[in-house]
N, C-alpha and C positions, 0 to 999 in steps of 0.2 A: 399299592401297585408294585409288581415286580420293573427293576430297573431298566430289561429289555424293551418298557415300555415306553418309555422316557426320553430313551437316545438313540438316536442313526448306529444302523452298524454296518460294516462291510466283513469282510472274508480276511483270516490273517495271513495264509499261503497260496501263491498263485498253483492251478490246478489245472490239467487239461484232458481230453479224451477225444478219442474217434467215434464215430457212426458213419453211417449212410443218410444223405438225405432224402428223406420220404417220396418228396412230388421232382426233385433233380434228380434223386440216382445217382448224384456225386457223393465219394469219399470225403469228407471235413473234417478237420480237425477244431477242435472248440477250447478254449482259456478262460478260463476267468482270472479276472488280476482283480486285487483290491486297489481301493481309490479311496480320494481324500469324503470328506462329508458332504452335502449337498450337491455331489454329483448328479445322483440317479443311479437309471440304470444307461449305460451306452453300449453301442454293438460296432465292433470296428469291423472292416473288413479288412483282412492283412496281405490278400492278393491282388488288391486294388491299389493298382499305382497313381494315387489322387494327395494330393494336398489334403482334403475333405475327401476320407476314407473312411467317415464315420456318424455313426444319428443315434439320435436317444432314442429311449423306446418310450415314446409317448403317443397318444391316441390322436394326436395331430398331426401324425408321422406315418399313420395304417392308409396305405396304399387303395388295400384290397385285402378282402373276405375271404375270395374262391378258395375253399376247403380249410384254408389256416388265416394266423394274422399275419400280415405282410407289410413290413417299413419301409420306405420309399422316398429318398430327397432326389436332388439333380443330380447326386454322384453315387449315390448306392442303391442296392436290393436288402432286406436283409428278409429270408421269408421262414416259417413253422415257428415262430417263438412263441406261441404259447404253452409250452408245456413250461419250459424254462422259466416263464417268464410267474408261471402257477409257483414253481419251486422257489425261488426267489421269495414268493411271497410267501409262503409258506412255512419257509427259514427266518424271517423275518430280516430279510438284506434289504438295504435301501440303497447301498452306490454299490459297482462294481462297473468293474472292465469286463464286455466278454467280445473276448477277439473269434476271427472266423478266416479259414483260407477259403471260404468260398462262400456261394449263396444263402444258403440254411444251416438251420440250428440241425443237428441231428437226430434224426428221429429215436435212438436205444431201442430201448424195447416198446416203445408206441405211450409210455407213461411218464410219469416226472421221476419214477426212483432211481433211477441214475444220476440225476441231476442235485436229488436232495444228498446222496451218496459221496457225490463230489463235494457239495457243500460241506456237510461233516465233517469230511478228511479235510478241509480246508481250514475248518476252525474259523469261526466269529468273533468280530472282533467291535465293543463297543465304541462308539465316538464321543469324543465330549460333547454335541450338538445334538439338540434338539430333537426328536423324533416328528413328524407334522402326519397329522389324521387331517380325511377330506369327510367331513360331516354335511350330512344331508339335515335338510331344515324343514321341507315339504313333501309332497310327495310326486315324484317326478313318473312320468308311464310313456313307452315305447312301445308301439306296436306295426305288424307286417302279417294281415291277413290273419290267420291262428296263432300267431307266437305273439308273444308278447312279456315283457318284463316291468315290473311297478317297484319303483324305489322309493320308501319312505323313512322317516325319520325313525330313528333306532337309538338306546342307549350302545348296544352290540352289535357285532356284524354278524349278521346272520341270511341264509338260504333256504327258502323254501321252492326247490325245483322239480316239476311235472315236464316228464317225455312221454309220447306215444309214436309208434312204428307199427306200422303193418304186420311186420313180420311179427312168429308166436315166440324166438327167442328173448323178445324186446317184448314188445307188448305194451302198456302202459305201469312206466314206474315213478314215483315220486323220491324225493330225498329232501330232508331235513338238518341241514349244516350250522354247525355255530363254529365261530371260529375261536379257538383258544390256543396255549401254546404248542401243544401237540395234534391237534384235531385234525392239520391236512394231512400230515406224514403216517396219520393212522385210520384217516377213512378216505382220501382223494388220491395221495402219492401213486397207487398203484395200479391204478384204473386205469386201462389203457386205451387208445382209439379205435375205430371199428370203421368197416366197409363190409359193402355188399357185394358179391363174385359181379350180377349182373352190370354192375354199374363200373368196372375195373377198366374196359377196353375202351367205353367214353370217356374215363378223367385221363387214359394215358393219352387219347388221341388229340387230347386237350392240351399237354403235357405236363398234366399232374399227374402222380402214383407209380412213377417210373423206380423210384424206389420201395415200392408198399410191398411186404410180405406178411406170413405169418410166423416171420420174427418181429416183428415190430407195429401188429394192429390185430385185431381178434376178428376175422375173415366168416361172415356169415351168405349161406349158400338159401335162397327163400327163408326154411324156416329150420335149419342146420345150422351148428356151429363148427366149423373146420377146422381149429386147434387142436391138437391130441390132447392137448395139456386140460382144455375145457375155458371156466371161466373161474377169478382169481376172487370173486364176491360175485352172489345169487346177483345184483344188480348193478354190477360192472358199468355197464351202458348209460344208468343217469349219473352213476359217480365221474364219469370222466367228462359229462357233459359242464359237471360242477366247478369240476379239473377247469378244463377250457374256462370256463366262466371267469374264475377268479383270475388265472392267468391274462385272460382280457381285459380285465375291469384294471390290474394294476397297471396297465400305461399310462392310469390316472395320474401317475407319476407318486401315488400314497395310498395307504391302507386306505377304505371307506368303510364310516362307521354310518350304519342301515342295513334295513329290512329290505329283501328281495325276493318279490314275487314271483317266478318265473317260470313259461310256458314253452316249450320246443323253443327254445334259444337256441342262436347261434350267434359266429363269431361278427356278423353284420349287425345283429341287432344287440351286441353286447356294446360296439362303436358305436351304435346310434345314441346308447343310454347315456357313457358319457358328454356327448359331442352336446345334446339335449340337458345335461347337469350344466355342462359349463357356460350356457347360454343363456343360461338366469343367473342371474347374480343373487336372487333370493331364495335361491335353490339349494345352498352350500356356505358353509365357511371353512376355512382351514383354522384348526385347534392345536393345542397340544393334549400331552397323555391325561393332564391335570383337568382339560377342561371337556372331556367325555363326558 
């Protein structure tokens, strides 16, 4: 096995960029700092004047679902990290610092390549510790009327993910993911998020989408695509569902090695799967790289 398998790594130079938040509408600015081993991931907030200005991103920490994943203690917000949180794992980071002068992660371009971008010029940097996989032992199944996700036991991590939409741009698409060391940054990184024109004026009056354009989400009108640019792969729409996915499933706070069945998922029933792993004790063990 290759060594990045083995041990925790973080970021070797601190990095930072601007966006717009997608559902605030606020300007942010974002950092990532590296951090010692067994951190995680954490998300500080740098314009909150709090003692406790800061929470991990873990799946016991998601607030709420509506439209993104959203972290939440008694002193912070922190809301859209799943794209980041996709890139991360995708990069194979396991601790870092990422500070925030406001609410949200920001949105870029609606996808994770900005984020994997930053990581690069950031440079990776091996730990002497451990790397820990969350391995599935059973097989675990979440479900919410049609959706539904089935995780079972896997030597590898792998997706096999079905969407269906009404609309004729969407349609119904499947996708097939195995995760290896370049597999997200060369089928998920660039898949970007999507909305529908009808549904814009209910999430604003909600006060979500205050920042959504089409710079940063691929805007379909019934059964129209409204980018000039078009779409960036024939199947955009379940790649970035896969996007989301992973980016969710790692507040598990580690990689997960399993098999994932998955039906119109979202980011509630991504929380359910693991709230539902970690609720059986015979459901999971933590490993190292050695014992895959």
């Amino acid at each position: 096995m290759l060594k990045h398998l083995y041990a925790q790594s973080t970021i070797i130079n601190p990095i930072s960029c601007y966006g717009i938040g997608v559902h605030s509408g606020q300007n942010i600015q974002l950092t990532l700092k590296p951090t010692k081993p067994n951190t995680g991931i954490i998300f500080v907030r740098t314009d909150v004047q709090s003692e406790i200005n800061y929470i991990a991103a873990s799946y016991l920490n998601v607030a709420d679902t509506a439209m993104s994943t959203n972290l939440q203690n008694q002193h912070i917000r922190v809301s859209t990290i799943e794209h980041l949180m996709a890139a991360l794992w995708g990069c194979g980071i396991d601790n870092v610092i990422v500070e925030l002068d406001g609410p949200e992660v920001p949105i870029m371009d609606g996808s994770s390549k900005a984020f994997v971008f930053m990581i690069e010029c950031a440079g990776k940097k091996l730990q002497n510790v451990a790397k820990k996989y969350l391995k599935i032992l059973k097989e675990i199944r979440v479900s919410d009327q049609n959706r539904e996700i089935i995780a079972s036991k896997s030597k590898t991590m792998h997706i096999n993910l079905t969407i269906e939409f009404d609309s004729k741009v969407i349609g119904k698409q499947n996708l097939l993911f195995s995760q290896t060391i370049n597999s997200f940054k060369e089928n998920l990184a660039n898949a970007r998020t999507f909305g529908f024109l009808n549904e814009l004026d209910y999430l604003k009056d909600r006060g979500l989408a205050q920042g959504a354009s089409l710079d940063n989400a691929i805007g379909i009108d019934r059964d129209t695509i409204l980018n000039h640019d078009g779409l960036r792969y024939e199947d955009e729409f379940v790649r970035h569902k896969a996007l989301d996915m992973v980016g969710d499933l790692y507040t598990s706070t580690a990689n997960i090695v399993a098999s994932f069945n998955a039906l119109k998922t979202g980011h509630q029933l991504n929380n359910e799967l693991l709230h539902k792993i970690f609720s059986d004790s015979q459901a999971y063990t933590w490993v190292g790289a050695k014992d895959l």
